[in-house]
C-alpha positions as CSV (number, residue, x, y, z in Angstrom):
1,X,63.6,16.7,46.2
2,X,63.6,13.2,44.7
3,X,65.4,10.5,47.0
4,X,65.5,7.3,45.2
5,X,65.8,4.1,47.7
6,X,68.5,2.6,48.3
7,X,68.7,-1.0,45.5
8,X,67.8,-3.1,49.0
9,X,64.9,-1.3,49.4
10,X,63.8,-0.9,46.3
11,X,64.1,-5.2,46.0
12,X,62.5,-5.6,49.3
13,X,59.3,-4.0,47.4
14,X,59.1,-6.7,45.2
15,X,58.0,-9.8,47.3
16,X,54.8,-7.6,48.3
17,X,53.6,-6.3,44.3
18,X,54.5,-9.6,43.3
19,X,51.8,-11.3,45.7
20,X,49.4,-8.4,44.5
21,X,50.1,-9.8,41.0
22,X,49.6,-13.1,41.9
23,X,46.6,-12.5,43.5
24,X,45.2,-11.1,40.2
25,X,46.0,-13.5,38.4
26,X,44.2,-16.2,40.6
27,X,41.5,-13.8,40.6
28,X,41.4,-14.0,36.7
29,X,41.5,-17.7,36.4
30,X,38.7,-18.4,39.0
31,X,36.2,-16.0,37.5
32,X,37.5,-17.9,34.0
33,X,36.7,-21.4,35.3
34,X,33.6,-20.0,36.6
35,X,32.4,-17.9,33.2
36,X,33.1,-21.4,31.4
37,X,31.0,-23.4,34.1
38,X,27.9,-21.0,34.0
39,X,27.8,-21.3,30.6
40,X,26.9,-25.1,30.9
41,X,24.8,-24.5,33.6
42,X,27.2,-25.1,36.5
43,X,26.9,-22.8,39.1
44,X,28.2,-24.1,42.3
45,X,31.8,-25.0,41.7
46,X,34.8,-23.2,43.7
47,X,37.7,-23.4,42.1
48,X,39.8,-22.8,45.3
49,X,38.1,-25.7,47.6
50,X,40.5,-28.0,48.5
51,X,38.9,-30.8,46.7
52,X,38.7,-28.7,43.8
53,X,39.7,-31.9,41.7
54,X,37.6,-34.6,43.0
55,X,34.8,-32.3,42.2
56,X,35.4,-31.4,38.7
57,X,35.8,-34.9,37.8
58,X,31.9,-35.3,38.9
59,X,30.8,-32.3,37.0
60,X,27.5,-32.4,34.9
61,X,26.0,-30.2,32.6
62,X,23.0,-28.5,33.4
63,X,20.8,-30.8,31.4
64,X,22.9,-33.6,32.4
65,X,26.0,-34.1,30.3
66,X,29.2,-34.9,30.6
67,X,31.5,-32.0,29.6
68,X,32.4,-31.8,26.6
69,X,36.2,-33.2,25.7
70,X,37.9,-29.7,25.0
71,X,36.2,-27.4,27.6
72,X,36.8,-30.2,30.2
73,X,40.7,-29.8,29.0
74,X,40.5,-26.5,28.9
75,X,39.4,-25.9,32.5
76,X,41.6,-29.0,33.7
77,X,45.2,-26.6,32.7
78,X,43.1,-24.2,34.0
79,X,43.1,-25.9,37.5
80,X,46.6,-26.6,37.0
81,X,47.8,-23.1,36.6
82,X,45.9,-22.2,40.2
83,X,48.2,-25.0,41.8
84,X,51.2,-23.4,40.7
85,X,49.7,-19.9,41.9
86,X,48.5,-20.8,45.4
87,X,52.4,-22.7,45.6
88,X,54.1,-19.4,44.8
89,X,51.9,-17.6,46.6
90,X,52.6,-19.5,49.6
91,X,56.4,-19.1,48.8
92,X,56.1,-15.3,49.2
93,X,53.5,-15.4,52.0
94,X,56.6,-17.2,53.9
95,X,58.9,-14.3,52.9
96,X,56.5,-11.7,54.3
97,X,56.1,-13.3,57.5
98,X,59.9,-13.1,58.4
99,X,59.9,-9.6,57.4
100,X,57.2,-8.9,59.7
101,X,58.2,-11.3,62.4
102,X,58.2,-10.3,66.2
103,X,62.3,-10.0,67.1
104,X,63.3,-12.2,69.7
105,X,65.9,-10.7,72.4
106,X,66.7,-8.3,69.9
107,X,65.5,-4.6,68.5
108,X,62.0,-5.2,66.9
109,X,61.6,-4.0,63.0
110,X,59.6,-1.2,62.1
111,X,57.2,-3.0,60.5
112,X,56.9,-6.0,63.3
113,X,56.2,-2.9,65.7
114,X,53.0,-2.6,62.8
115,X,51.6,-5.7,63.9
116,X,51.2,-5.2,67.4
117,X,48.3,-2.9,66.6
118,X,45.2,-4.5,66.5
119,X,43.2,-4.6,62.9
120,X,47.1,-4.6,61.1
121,X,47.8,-8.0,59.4
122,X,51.2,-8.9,57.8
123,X,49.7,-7.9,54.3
124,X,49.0,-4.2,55.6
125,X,52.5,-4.1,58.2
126,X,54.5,-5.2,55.0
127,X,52.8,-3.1,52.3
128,X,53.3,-0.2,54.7
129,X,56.9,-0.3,55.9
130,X,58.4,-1.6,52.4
131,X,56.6,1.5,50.3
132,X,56.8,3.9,52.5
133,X,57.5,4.0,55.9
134,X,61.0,2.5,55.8
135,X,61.8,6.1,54.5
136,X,63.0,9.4,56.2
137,X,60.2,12.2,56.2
138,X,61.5,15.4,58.3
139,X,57.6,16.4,58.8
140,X,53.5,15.2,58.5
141,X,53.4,17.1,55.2
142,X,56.3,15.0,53.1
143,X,54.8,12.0,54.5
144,X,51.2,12.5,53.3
145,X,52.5,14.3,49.5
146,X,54.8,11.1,49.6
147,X,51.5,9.1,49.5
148,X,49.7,11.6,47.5
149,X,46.7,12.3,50.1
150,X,47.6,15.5,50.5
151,X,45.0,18.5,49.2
152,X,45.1,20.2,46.0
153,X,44.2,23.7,46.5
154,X,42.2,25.8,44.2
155,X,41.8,29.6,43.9
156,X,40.0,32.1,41.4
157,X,39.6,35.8,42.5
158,X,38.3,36.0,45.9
159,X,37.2,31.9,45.8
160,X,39.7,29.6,47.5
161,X,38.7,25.8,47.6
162,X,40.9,22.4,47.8
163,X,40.1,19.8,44.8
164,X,40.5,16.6,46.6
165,X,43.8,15.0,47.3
166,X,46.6,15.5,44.9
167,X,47.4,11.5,43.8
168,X,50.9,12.5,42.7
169,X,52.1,10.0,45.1
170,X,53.0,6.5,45.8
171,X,49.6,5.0,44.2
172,X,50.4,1.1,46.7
173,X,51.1,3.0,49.7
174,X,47.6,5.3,49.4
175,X,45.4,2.7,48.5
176,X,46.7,0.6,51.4
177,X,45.8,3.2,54.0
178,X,42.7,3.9,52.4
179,X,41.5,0.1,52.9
180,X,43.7,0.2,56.2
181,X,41.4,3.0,57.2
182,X,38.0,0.6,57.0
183,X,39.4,-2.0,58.7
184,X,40.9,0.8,61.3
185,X,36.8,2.3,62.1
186,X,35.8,-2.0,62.2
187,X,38.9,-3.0,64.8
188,X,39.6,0.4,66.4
189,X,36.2,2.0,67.4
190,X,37.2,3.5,70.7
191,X,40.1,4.9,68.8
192,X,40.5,9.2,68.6
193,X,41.0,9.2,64.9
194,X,37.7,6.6,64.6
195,X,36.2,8.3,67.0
196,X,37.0,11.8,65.1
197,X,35.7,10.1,61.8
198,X,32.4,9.5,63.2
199,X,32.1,12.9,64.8
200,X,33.2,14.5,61.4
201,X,30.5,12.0,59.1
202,X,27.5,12.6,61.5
203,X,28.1,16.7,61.2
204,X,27.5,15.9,57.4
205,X,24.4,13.7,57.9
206,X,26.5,10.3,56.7
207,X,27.1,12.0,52.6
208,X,30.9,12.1,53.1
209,X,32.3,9.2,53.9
210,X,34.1,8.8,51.0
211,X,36.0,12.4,51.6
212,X,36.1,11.8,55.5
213,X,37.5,8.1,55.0
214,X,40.3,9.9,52.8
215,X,41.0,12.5,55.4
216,X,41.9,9.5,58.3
217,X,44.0,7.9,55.8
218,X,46.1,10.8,55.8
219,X,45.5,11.5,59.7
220,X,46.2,7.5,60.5
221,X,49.4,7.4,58.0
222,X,51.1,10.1,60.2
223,X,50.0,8.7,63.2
224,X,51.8,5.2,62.3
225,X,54.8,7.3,61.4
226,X,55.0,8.2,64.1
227,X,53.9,5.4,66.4
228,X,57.5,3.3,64.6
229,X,59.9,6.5,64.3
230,X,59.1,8.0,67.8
231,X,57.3,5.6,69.5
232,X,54.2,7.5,69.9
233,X,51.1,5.7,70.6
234,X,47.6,6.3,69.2
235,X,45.5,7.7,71.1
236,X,42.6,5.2,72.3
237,X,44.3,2.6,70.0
238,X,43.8,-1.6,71.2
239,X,47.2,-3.7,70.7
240,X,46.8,-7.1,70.2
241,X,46.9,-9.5,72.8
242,X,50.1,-12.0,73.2
């Protein structure tokens, strides 16, 4: 059954995809400045130091030159467009940190209860909550087809096989917990689902981790489900220190 959100939930969504499409765009510009620099033979510059202007004004060519009056104009609005970028970044950074704010002397959000877990920044806690976890799920199984990491099964005759995961879902909300789940095996070692991913990649020799690292996605989605709905904690999981 399709449930479509609610229009408050549906615009809380927007302050996280539109830092994701700010960060892209920063992304473009720098490698820009950086493909117009290395063709003059500069290859040292960072476009995102602080000091990112007193620098390009001392910029030489390779051979020793002084830039040349259009790409030096060029790369100057350049510059300028990653000023306005890093300011609205900033702007929705702020938003994103009250959403995911600890409550004080009141009931905590879902998606502050996130951050308490160690190896979950405010990127992850609001990606999470605003695509998918502020929803209602009555089991594990419309939870993982929500996020499309569920298996697709296949069957000829008397040969019965799954495909992979089914990607029918939200595509934010299953590459989050597919990055999530890296950062869980680096911060959460002693965890049971970590622990269970190593167990599961030695038995294999170390070829699937790609397939195993999908598998805890789907096993750490549910688990975070129900760590904010229930209040279930992970097994073997570290919460970060006050």
């Amino acid at each position: 059954m399709v449930r479509p959100p609610k229009p408050e939930d549906e615009d809380r969504r927007r302050n996280s995809r539109e830092r994701a499409t700010l960060i892209a765009e920063r992304v473009k510009i720098v490698n820009r400045i950086k493909g117009l620099l290395f063709t003059q033979g500069i290859f040292d510059f960072v476009p995102l130091r602080k000091d990112r202007r007193q620098r390009f004004e001392k910029l030489k060519t390779g051979d020793g030159r002084q830039l040349s009056l259009h790409l030096n104009a060029e790369i100057g609005r350049l510059l300028d467009r990653i000023e306005l970028l890093l300011t609205q970044i900033k702007a929705v950074e702020v938003t994103r940190d009250a959403l995911v704010a600890p409550a004080k002397g009141g009931i905590e959000s879902r998606a502050a209860m996130l951050m308490h877990l160690k190896g979950v920044g405010p990127d992850f806690a609001e990606v999470l909550y605003s695509e998918g976890l502020y929803r209602h799920f009555d089991n594990r199984r419309q939870l993982a087809s929500y996020a499309g990491l569920t298996p697709t099964p296949w069957q000829s005759g008397s040969v019965s096989r799954d495909q992979g995961v089914s990607k029918t879902g939200n595509p934010r909300l299953r590459t989050t917990m597919v990055q999530l789940s890296w950062f869980w095996l680096l911060h959460q070692p002693q965890s049971a689902l970590a622990q269970w991913f190593q167990e599961r990649v030695k038995l294999d020799g170390g070829r699937r981790r790609k397939t195993a690292i999908i598998a805890l996605a789907r096993k750490l989605l549910i688990a975070l489900w129900k760590y904010i709905q229930f209040g279930v904690v992970i097994e073997g999981a570290m919460m970060k220190t006050s």
